[in-house]
C-alpha positions in Angstrom: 113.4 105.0 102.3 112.5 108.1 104.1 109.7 110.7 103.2 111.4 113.4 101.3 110.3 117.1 100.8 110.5 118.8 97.6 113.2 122.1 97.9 113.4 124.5 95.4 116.4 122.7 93.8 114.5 119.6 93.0 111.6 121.8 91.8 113.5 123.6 89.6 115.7 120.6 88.5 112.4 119.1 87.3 111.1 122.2 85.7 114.2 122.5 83.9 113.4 118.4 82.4 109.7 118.6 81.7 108.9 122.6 82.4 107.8 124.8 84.7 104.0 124.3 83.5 104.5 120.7 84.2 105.8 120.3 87.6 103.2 120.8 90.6 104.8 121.4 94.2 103.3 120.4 97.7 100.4 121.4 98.4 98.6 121.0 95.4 100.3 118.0 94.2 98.9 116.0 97.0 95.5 117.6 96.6 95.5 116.0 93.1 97.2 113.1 94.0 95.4 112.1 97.1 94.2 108.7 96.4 93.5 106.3 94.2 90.3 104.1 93.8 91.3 101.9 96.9 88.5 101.9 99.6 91.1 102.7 102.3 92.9 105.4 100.5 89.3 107.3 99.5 88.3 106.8 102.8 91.8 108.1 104.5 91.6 111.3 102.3 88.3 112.4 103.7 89.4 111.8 107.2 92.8 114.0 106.5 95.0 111.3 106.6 95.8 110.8 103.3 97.7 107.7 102.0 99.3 109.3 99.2 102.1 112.1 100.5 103.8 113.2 96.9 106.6 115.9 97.4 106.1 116.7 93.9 104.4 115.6 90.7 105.5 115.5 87.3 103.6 115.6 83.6 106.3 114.7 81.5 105.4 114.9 77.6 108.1 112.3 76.2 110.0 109.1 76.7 112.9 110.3 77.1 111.8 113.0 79.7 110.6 110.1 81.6 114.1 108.9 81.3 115.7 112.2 83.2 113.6 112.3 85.7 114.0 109.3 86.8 118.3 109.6 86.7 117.1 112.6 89.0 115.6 110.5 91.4 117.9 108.1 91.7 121.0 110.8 91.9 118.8 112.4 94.8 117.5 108.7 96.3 113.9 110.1 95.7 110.8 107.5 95.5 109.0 107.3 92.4 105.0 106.5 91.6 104.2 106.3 88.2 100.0 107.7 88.2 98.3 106.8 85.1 94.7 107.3 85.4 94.2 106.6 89.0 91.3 103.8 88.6 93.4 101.0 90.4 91.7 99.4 93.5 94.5 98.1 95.2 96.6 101.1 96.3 99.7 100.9 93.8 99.6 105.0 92.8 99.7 106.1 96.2 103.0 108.1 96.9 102.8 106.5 100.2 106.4 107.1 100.9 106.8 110.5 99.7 108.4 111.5 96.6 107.7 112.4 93.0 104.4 111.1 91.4 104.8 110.7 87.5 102.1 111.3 85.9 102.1 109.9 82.4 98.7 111.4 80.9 100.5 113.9 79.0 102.4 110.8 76.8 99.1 109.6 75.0 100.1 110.0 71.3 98.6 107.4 68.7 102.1 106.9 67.4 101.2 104.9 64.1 98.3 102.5 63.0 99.7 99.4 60.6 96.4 98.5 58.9 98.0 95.2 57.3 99.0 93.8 60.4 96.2 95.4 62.4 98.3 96.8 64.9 99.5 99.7 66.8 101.9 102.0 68.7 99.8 103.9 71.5 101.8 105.8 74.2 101.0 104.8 77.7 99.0 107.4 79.1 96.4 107.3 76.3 93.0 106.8 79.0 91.4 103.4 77.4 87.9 105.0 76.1 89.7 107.6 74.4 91.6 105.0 72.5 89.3 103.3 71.7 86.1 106.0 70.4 88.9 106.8 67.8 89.8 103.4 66.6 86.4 103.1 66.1 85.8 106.1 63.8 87.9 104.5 61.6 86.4 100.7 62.3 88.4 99.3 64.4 89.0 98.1 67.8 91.3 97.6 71.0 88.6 95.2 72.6 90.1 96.0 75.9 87.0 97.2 77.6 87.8 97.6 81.7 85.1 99.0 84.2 87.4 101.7 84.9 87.8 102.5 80.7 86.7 106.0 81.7 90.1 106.8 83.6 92.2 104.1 82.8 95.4 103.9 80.7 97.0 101.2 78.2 100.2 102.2 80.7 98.3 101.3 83.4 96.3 98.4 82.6 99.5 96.8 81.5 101.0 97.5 84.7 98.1 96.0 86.9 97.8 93.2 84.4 94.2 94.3 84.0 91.4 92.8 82.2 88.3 93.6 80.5 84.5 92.6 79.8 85.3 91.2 76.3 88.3 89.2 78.1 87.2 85.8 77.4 87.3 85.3 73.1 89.7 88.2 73.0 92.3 87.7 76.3 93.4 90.3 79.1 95.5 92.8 78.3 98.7 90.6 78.0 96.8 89.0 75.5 97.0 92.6 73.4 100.4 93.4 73.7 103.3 92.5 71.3 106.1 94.7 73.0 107.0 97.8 75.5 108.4 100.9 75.1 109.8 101.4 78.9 112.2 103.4 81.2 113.8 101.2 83.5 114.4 101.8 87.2 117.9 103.7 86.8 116.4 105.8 83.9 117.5 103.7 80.7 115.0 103.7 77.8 114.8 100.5 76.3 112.4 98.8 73.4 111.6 95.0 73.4 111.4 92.9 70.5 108.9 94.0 68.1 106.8 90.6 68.3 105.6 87.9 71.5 106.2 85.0 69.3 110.4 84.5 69.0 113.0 82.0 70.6 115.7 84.7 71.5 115.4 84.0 75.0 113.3 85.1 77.8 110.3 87.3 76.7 111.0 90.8 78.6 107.6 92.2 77.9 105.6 90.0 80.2 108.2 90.8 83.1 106.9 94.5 82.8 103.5 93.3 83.0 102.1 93.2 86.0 104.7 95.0 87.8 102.8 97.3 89.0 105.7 99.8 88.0 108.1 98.3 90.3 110.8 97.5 87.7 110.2 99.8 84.8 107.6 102.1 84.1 105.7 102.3 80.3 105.8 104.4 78.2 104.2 103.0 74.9 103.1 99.6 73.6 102.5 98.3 70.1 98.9 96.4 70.9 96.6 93.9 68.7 94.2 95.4 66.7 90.6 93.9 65.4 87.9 94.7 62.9 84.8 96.0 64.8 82.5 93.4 64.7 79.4 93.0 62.3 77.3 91.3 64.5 76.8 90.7 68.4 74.2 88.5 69.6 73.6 87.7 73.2 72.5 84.6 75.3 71.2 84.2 78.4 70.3 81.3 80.8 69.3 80.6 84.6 70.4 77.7 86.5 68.9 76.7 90.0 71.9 75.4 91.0 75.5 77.6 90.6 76.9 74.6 90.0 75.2 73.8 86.8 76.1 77.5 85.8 79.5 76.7 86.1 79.4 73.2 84.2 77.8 75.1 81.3 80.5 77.6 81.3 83.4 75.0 81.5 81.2 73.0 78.2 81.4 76.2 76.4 85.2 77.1 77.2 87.0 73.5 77.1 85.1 73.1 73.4 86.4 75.8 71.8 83.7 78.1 71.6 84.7 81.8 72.8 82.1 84.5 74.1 83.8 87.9 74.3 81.1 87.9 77.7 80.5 85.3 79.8 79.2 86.4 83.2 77.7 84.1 85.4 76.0 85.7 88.4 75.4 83.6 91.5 71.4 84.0 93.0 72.5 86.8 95.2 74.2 88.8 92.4 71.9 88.2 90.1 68.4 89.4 92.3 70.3 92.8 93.3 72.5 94.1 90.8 71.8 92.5 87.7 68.4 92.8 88.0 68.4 96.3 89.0 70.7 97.2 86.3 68.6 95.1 83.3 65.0 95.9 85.1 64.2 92.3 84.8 63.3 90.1 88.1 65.9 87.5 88.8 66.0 84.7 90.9 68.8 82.0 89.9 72.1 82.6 89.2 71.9 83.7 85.8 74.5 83.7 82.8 75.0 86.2 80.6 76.9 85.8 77.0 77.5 88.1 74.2 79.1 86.8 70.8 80.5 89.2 68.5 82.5 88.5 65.0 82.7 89.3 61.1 81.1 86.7 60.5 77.3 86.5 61.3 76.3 82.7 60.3 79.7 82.2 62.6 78.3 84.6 65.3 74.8 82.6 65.0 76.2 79.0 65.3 78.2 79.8 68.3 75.7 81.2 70.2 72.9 78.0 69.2 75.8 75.9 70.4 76.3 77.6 73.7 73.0 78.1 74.2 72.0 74.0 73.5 75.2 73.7 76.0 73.0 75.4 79.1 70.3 73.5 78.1 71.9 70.5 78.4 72.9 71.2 81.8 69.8 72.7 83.2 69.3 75.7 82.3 66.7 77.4 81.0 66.7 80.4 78.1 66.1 83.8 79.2 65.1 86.8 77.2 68.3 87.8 74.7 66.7 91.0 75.8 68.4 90.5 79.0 71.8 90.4 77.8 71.1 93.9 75.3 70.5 95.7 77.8 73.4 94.6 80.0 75.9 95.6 77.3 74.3 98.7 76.8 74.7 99.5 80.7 77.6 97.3 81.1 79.5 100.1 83.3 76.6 101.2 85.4 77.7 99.0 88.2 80.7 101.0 89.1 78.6 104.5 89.4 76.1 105.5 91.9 73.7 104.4 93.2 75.2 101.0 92.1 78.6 102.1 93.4 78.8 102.7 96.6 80.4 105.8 98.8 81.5 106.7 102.0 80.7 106.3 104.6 80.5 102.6 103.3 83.2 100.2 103.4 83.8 98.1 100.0 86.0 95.9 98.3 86.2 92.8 95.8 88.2 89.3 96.5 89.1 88.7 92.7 90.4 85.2 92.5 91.2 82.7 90.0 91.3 79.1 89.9 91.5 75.8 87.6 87.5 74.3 86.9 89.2 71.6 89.2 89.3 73.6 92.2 86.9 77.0 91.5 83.5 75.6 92.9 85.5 74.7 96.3 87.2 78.1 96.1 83.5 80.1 95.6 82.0 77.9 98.6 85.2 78.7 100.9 85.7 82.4 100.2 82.0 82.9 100.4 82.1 81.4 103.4 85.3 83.1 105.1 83.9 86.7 103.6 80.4 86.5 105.4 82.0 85.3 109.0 84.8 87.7 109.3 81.9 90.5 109.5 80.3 90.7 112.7 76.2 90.5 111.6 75.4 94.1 112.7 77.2 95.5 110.1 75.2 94.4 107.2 77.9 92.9 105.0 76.0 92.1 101.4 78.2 90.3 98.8 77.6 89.5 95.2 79.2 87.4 93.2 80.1 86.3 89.8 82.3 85.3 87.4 83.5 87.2 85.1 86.5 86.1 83.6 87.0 82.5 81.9 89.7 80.4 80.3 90.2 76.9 78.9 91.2 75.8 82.5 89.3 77.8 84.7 87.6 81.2 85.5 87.5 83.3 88.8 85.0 85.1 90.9 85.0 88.6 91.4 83.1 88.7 94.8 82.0 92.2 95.9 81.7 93.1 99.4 79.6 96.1 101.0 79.2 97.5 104.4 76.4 100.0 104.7 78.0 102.0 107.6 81.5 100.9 109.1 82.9 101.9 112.6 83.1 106.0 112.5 87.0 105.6 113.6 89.1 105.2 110.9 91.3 102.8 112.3 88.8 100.8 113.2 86.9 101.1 110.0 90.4 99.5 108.1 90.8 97.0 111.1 87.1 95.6 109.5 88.0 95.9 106.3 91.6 94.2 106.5 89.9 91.5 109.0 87.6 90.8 105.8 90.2 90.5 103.0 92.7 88.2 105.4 89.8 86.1 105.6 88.4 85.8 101.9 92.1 86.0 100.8 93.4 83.0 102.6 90.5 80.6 102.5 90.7 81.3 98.3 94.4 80.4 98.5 93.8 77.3 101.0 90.9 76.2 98.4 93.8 76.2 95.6 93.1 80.2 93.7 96.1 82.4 92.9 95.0 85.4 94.7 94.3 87.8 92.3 92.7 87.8 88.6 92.9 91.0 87.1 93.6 93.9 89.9 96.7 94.1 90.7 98.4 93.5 94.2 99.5 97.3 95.1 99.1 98.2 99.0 96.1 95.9 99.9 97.2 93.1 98.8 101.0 93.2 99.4 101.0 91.2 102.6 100.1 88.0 101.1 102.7 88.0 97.9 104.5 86.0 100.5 102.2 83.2 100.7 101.1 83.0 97.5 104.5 82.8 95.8 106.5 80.7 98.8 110.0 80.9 97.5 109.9 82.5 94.5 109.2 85.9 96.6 113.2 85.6 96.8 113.3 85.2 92.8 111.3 88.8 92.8 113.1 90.6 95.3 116.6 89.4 93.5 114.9 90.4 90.5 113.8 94.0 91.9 117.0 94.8 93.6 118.7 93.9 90.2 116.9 96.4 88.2 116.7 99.0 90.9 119.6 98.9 92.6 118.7 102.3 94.7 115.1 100.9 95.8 113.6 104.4 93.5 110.3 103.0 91.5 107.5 101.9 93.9 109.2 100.9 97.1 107.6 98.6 99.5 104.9 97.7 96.6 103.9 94.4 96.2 105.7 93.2 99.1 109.4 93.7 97.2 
């Protein structure tokens, strides 16, 4: 689909479905809509060559204004971008073909709060901290707690599939929701069933998660509530070996016990960032838990049993202290200093395997990541994992540059070069691809390999829904 430009007539045919005060033409709307948090896009918006090329953006305050405009688009064959809060890694809210950017702040009601069933309708744009300080006024919780909670929305975290630090005893964000509110791609405005847990067929909530906004964008979700818990306590071991880290972990998870935090840092990890971020000198890989519930003999036992768990394969207690202080800075690590900025080059491989398969998957994407950078650049990588299941967990391996090549092009050449590598040795080592960020630009040239012949399922899927190609084109390989 070609780059459109926004005339007068579209302007005013927006104004006329949202209002003047909520429609913003070129220039400023790609001022404000320049890039997301993908390296590439950050780093192409400095240099004047932005990714993200919206015509027009758009604040609408209701459902069924997100409904209009998108019958607009596809009457006019306009590209769509649904922005939520613009915290995604992967490149998914750039306009990069042009087109209308939707930004779906401005629908972030707290529709209703059922305190029987602990549940509740939130519109999509509500930014995830927000939500979240006022459940807790009134004691409760979302317990989806992403790095990016600061910017991100429930809209957006559903679309990306996201996840959370408390991910492992309460799920990721699939895990919350019990249905969708969403607008589909030819502008219908449709409700799924009220609960996850039926046998009337197919369950059409998960299909909008993890979309990434290519076949239907969100407009409000009815989410899992809890109780905000009366206790945390926190646990934490080193291990000499990884290895034994990760045998502890799989004890813990395959036994039925469930931290809310279990982060295991690998040596490297753990004697940089960790250590800077808790003040505490580390030297193995290190494992950090944090047990929350209403119950605090319940909170008590599960942490003794974890903690006997490391023991009995090799590790050795550390100061709870440790783990206190890591909750109470628990989103330094994406600000400065910790954070890095231009002129650096960044990005994380986020993987996920089976317990069968993740140590090889580590050792191989380790090892792919550190060749693919020629040694005067200065790659540093840290590890961990963050995420764990009954089956498995991932590793979230972070990757730094100091100084790239100057040249732009060049600068993404190294970057790309990097990602083919870690991304197909994790998939040769038996990982899915990606845990908890979302596929968007960066990632869209290996949907092929990781799905084989189901890509054809997904494309007949997205040429079904959106017949005229409007929400997201080119995204996630579709």
């Amino acid at each position: 689909m070609a780059t459109v430009s926004a005339d007068r007539q579209l302007i005013d045919s927006l104004a006329r479905i949202v209002g003047t005060d909520n429609v913003l033409a070129t220039p400023q709307a790609r001022s404000a809509y320049a890039n997301d948090q993908w390296w590439y896009a950050i780093a192409a918006a400095a240099a004047g060559q932005a990714v993200s090329q919206p015509d027009v953006a758009v604040s609408p305050t209701t459902p069924e204004q997100v409904a209009a405009v998108i019958k607009l688009a596809n009457q006019l064959k306009i590209p769509v971008t649904p922005w939520g809060g613009g915290s995604g890694v992967q490149g998914a809210a750039n306009a990069d073909r042009g087109g209308i950017v939707l930004d779906l702040k401005k629908l972030n009601r707290v529709r209703t709060i059922d305190r029987k069933s602990l549940t509740c309708v939130v519109e999509g744009g509500k930014v995830c901290k927000v939500f979240e300080e006022e459940l807790n006024a009134e004691g409760l919780s979302f317990t989806h707690y992403p790095a990016s909670t600061e910017w991100a929305t429930i809209g957006g975290s559903v679309a990306a599939r996201g996840s959370g630090v408390l991910s492992t005893k309460y799920g990721k964000i699939e895990d919350h929701i019990l249905n969708l509110e969403f607008v589909t791609p030819t502008g219908e405005l449709v409700t799924t069933p009220s609960v996850p847990r039926h046998a009337v067929g197919p369950e059409l909530t998960q299909l909008l998660v993890g979309a990434e906004g290519t076949l239907g964008i969100i407009t409000a979700a009815t989410v899992k509530l809890h109780y905000l818990p009366k206790k945390r306590t926190f646990v934490v071991a080193g291990f000499e070996r990884l290895a034994d880290g990760v045998a502890a972990g799989r004890a813990i998870m395959t036994t039925g016990l469930k931290p809310p935090v279990m982060r295991l840092y690998d040596a490297d990890a753990a004697s940089h960032s960790l250590a800077r971020a808790v003040e505490t000198p580390l030297e193995q890989a290190t494992l950090v838990m944090m047990f929350d519930g209403e119950y605090p003999e319940l909170v008590d036992l599960e942490a003794s049993l974890s903690a006997r768990l490391c023991r009995e394969h090799g590790g050795v207690m550390l100061p709870e202290r440790i783990g206190e202080v890591w909750w109470e800075r628990r989103y330094v690590f994406y600000y400065p200093p910790y954070a890095p900025e231009l002129p650096s080059i960044w990005g994380t491989v986020d993987v996920v395997a089976d317990f069968d398969h993740i140590e090889a998957v580590y050792e191989e994407t380790t090892r792919a990541i550190r060749a693919a950078c020629p040694a005067e650049y200065n790659l540093s990588l840290n590890t961990h994992f963050s995420h764990w299941y009954e089956w498995g967990s991932m590793i979230y391996a972070r990757m730094k540059i100091p100084t790239g090549p100057a040249d732009l092009t060049e600068a993404k050449e190294l970057h790309d070069a990097i990602f083919q590598a870690g991304v197909e040795a994790s998939l040769r080592a038996g990982a899915v691809m990606n845990d908890h960020h979302g596929v968007g630009i960066r990632l869209a040239p290996y949907m092929p390999a990781q799905y084989g012949e189901g890509m054809d399922t997904l494309r007949r899927i997205k040429q079904a829904l959106d017949p005229n190609n409007i929400l997201c084109p080119g995204k996630l390989n579709l």
